[in-house]
N, C-alpha and C positions, 0 to 999 in steps of 0.2 A: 561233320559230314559236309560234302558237297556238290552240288551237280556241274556238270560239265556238256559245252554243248561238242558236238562233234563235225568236221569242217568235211562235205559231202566227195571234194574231190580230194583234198590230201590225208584225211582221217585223224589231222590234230585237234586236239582236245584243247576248251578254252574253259576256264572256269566261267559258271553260269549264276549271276545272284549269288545272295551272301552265304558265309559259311554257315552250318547250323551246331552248335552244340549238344552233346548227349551226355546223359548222364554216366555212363559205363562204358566200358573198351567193346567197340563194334566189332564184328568178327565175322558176319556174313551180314548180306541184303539181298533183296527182289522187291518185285514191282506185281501186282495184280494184272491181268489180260489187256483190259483198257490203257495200262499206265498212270490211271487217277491215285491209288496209293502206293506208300513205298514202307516196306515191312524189315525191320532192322532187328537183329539176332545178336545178345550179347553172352558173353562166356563167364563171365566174374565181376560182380555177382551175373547169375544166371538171368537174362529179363528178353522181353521183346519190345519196342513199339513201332507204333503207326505213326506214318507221316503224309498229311495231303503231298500231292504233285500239283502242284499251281501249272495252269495252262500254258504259263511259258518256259515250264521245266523247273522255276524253284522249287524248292523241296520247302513246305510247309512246314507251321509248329508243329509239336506232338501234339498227336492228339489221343493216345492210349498208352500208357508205361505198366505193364503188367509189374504185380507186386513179387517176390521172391517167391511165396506158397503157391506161385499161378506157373510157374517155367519151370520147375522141374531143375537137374541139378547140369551145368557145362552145358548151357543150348549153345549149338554149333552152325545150326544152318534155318534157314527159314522158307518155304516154299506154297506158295497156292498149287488146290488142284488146276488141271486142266481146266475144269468146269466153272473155275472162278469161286466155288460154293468153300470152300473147305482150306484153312491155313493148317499150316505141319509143321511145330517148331519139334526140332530134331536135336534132343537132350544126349550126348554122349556119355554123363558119369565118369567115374576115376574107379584104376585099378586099386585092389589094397595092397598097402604097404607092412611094415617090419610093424608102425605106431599106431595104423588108420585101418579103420574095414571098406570094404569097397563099398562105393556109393553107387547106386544104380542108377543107367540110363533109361531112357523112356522117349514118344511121342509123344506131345501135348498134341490134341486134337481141337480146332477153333470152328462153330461155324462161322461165316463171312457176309455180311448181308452191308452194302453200300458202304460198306469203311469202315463197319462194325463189327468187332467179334463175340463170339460167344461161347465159352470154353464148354464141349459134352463130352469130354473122355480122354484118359492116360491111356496109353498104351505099352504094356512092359512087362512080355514074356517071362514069366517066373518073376515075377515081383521086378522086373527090369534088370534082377544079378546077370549075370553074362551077357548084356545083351549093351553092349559101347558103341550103339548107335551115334554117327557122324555126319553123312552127308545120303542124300537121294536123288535120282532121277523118274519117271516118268515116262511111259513106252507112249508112243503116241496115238495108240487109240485110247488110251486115257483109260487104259480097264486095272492095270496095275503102276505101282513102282518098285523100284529093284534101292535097296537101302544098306549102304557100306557100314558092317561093324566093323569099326576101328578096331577095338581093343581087341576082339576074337578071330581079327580077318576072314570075316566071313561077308554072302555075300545070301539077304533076305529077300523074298520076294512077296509083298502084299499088294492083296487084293481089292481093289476100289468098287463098290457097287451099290446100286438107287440107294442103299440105306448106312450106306458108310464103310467105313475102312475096317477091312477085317482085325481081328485081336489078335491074330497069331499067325504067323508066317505062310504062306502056302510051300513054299519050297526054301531050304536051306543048305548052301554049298558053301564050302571050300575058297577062298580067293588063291590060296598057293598051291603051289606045285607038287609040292614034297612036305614030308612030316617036320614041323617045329623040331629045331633043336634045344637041347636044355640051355638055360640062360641068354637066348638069342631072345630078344626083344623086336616083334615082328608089328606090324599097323596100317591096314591097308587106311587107303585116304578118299580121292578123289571115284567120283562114278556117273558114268557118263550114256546115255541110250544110242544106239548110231539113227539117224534121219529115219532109216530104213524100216525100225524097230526090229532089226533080224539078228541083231548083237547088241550086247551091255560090255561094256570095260569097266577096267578098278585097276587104281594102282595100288601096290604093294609096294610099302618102306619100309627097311630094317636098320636098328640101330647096332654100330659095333658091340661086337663080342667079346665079354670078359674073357681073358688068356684063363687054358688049366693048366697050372703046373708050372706056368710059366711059358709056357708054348700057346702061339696063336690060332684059333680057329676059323673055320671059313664063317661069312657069316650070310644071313636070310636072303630071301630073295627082294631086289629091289627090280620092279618090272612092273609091266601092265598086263594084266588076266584077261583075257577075250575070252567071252562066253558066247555062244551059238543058244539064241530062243527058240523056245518050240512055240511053232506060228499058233498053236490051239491051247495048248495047258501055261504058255506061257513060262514056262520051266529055262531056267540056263544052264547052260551045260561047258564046260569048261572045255577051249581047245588049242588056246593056246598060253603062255607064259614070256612076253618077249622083254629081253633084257632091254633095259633106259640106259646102260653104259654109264651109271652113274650114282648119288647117293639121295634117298630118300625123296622119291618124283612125289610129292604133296599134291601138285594142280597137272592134270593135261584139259588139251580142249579137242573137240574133234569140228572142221570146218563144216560149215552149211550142205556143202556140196556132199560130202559124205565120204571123200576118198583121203582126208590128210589126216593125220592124227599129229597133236605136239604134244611132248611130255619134259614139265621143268624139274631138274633135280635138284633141290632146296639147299644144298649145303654141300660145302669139301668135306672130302673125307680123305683119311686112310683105311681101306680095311682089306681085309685076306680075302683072295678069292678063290674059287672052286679047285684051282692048283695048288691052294697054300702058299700063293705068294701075295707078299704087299704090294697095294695097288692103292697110288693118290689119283683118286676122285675129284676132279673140278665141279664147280655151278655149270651147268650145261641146260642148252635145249633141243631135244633129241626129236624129231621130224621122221615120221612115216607114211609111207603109202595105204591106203587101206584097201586089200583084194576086195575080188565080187563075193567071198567064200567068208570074209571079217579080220582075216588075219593080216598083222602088219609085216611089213616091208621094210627095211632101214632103211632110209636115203640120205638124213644129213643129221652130224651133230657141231653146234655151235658151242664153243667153251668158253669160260670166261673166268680167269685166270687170275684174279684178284683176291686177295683172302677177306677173310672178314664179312662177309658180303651173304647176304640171304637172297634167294629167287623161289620167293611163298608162292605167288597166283601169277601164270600167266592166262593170257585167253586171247580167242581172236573177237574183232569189234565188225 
């Protein structure tokens, strides 16, 4: 890992203080409200740890490496509440296969006290089967967060309150549009709150579609879900589905201001589209407007026309 400082009038990045070694493949980070610690999420093996922030922005030794029995199975994301009181490492699990049963995802629950955690509870709706918990956001008055399953494309909503994070979802939707088709391979990713708390987003990525028969079929939806919150129950409600023009959007970001939306599409692709015909897919970053109402607008897409090439996270700084 390593910090970087950021240059206020051109927004170049310079590396800051030395690099720091980890024991396992990082896969998401964050930082606590203050910015004094920095909390690192690994996938394989499953772990988390803690790293002081040194006042001039090094990133400190570890100082906590949680053991295998402590994380739970694929942690994917790591996030403090609002409140600063509370860490969320967000376990995704594995589908089963033709060889392997499915492993369950789950929340490890941390309390947070000065740089210190202290694990009071798993979280994992029916023993965590179904539940391919991925990534979360946070509405801003800090009473819920809305939590992307991956593997179900769905779209959770729990409750935060004096006494902790509820055990079971308050509301459960839909991130697609239309019914899964058989053998389509569907995975919603990223999940994003708007400034406003009056809309949640999630992309949806689909992997091509084995041929039947030898003829191709269309394949899932790859798009961003807009959901409309209810300002009291907190409930979202699904209204819009807008196409990314592209293949499998992993990362979008939505700016400060509250009106742009970007969404990066990970990979070329060829696949069939809703006509039946073949359609090559480039690495793109797809740019929208955001109404007063939540819904996007298309305004620009940038390709990038190289093969070989992955576009995993973009974001604005």
């Amino acid at each position: 890992m390593l910090a970087c400082s950021i240059d206020r009038k051109t927004g170049e990045p310079a590396i800051l203080g030395p690099k720091q070694r980890v024991q396992y493949r990082p896969i998401h980070l964050s930082t606590d409200e203050r910015g004094e610690n920095l909390f690192v999420a690994y996938n394989n093996p499953s772990s988390m740890s803690v790293h002081k922030i040194e006042a001039n922005g090094d990133i400190g030794d570890t100082r906590i490496q949680l053991s295998k029995d402590q994380a739970g199975i694929f942690g994917h994301q790591v996030r403090i509440t609002p409140n600063g009181k509370t860490v969320i490492l967000v376990c995704r699990g594995y589908d089963a296969t033709d060889t392997t049963p499915e492993k369950p995802g789950c929340l490890k629950i941390f309390d947070l006290t000065d740089g210190e955690i202290c694990h009071t509870k798993t979280i994992g709706p029916f023993g965590g089967f179904g539940f391919g918990a991925r990534h979360l956001d946070f509405h801003p008055s800090g009473h819920c967060f809305y939590l992307a399953i991956e593997r179900q494309s769905e779209l959770h909503t729990f409750k935060i309150a004096e006494h902790g994070i509820s055990d079971n979802p308050l509301f459960t939707a839909s991130t697609l549009s239309k019914p899964l088709q058989s053998g389509v391979r569907q995975a919603n990713s990223a999940v994003h709150v708007h400034p406003s708390g009056k809309f949640v987003y999630v992309s949806n990525r689909t992997y091509p579609a084995a041929p039947i028969n030898g003829r191709a079929r269309p394949n899932g939806e790859d798009n961003i879900a807009v959901f409309e919150i209810n300002e009291i129950s907190y409930e979202p409600s699904l209204i819009q589905s807008a196409d990314t023009l592209g293949s499998l959007p992993r990362t979008f970001s939505i700016h400060n201001s509250g009106k742009m939306l970007v969404a990066a599409n990970s990979e070329a692709a060829r696949k069939i589209n809703s006509k039946g015909k073949a359609t090559s897919l480039p690495l793109s970053l797809v740019s929208y407007k955001i109404g007063e109402n939540g819904k996007l607008a298309l305004k620009h897409q940038i390709k990038f026309k190289e093969k070989n090439l992955l576009l995993f996270w973009a974001g604005f700084l």
